[in-house]
C-alpha angles and dihedrals in degrees: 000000000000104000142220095253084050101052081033080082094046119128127233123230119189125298108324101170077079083082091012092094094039079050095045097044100045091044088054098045098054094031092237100174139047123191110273094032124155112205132191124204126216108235112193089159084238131123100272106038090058088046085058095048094051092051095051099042085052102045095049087071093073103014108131083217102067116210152161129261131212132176128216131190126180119205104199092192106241093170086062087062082037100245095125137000118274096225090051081055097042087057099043082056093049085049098054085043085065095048095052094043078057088056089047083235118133117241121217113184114199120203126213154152104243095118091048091046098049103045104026115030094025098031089206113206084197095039095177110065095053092047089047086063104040090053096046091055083044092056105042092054094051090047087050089046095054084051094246126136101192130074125190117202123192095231110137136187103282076052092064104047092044093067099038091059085044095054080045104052095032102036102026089229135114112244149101141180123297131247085211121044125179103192103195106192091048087041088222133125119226118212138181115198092173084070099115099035125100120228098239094065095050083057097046088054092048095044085056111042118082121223109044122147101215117181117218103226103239081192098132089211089054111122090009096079133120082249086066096050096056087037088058086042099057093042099058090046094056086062072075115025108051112208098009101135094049083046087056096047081047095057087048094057095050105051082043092242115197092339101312090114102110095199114212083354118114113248111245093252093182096057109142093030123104136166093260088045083133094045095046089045091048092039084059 
């Protein structure tokens, strides 16, 4: 177990309380951790997943569950399928080595061809989906590998209801994905602590603590995705429906949708609010 003369090293890096009560919460409600645990996190090097990472590192300091923290980033080698330059990627990644030496939590970088595979051998008219999968394998193997049974992913609530209007519209089901995932055949739970947590705070946070070492995706189908469709739809319906998305998160919860049911548990009714609710609107 990490210890206190370790994280007594850890850097600090803005206000995170800011996520701290959506983490908390979300980690309570769906009981997400158990003492002894070894988590990996899901580094990406985007805005959420270092939002994630930040959050964790932080609130393992006074979690009454103690637990271990790993971090994971998968480089899916876009300059082999010529969308970036490798040494600008190999210093975004040595970058991202030093942040996560200031949290005291150990890096493991994994290297692929998924890049290479999708665009160029493939030639996959819906990238994404293939990429999601081939990450997603990527990513459980090097979690299993580093012992740990527990993997922690950086999708939020805007997240959430996203996917759950996009299995809607395109598949015609109810569904989305789980805050609490059990994989059986990997032997690996999947959680997602940012749950609870809007999008717009995890960018105000980002926007407002110094140090981050955000990667710019060179992914050439990045912002031109069907995600981004239903992101810029929901967005223009809530000029007119106040609150829908929260509405639809709410409905979720209680026709326990995927998991998201909490049972006798109280539904997090503030969700969305924060102290600084006037700063992140105006911010926006």
């Amino acid at each position: 177990m990490q210890n206190s003369t370790d994280l007594s090293q850890m850097t600090h890096y803005g206000n995170v309380r800011r996520l701290l009560s959506f983490v908390r919460r979300a980690l309570d409600d769906y009981d997400m951790i158990e003492d002894g645990d070894r988590i990996a996190v899901g580094v990406s090097g985007g805005k959420d997943s270092l939002a994630l990472l930040c959050a964790m590192a932080e609130i393992r300091l006074f979690y009454p569950k103690k637990f271990e923290l790993f971090a994971i980033h998968l480089d899916p080698g876009f300059y082999n399928a010529g969308f970036c330059e490798k040494a600008e990627t190999e210093k975004q990644i040595n970058e991202l080595r030093s942040f996560c030496d200031s949290l005291c939590v150990p890096l493991t970088v994994v290297e692929t061809s998924i890049a290479e595979i999708v665009f160029k051998v493939r030639r996959e008219e819906n990238p994404c989906s293939l990429c999601s999968r081939m990450r997603r394998g990527a990513l459980h193997n090097a979690a299993k590998e580093l012992d740990c049974n527990k993997m922690a992913l950086g999708h939020h609530f805007d997240d959430a209801v996203e996917t759950f209007v996009m299995n809607l519209f395109n598949e015609g089901r109810i569904g989305s994905f789980s805050p609490v995932t059990y994989l059986d055949r990997r032997d690996i739970t999947i959680i997602r602590p940012l749950i609870y947590c809007p999008e717009k705070s995890v960018r105000y946070y980002v926007n407002h603590a110094e140090g981050l070492p955000i990667m710019a995706s060179p992914c050439p189908a990045d912002r031109d995705s069907e995600r981004q469709r239903v992101k810029d739809l929901l967005y223009n319906l809530e000029k007119d429906y106040d609150g829908l998305k929260h509405r639809i998160f709410g409905a979720m919860q209680r026709a326990d949708i995927d998991g998201f049911g909490l049972g006798d548990k109280k539904p997090y009714k503030d969700m969305g609010k924060t102290p600084f609710a006037e700063e992140i609107t105006n911010e926006d």
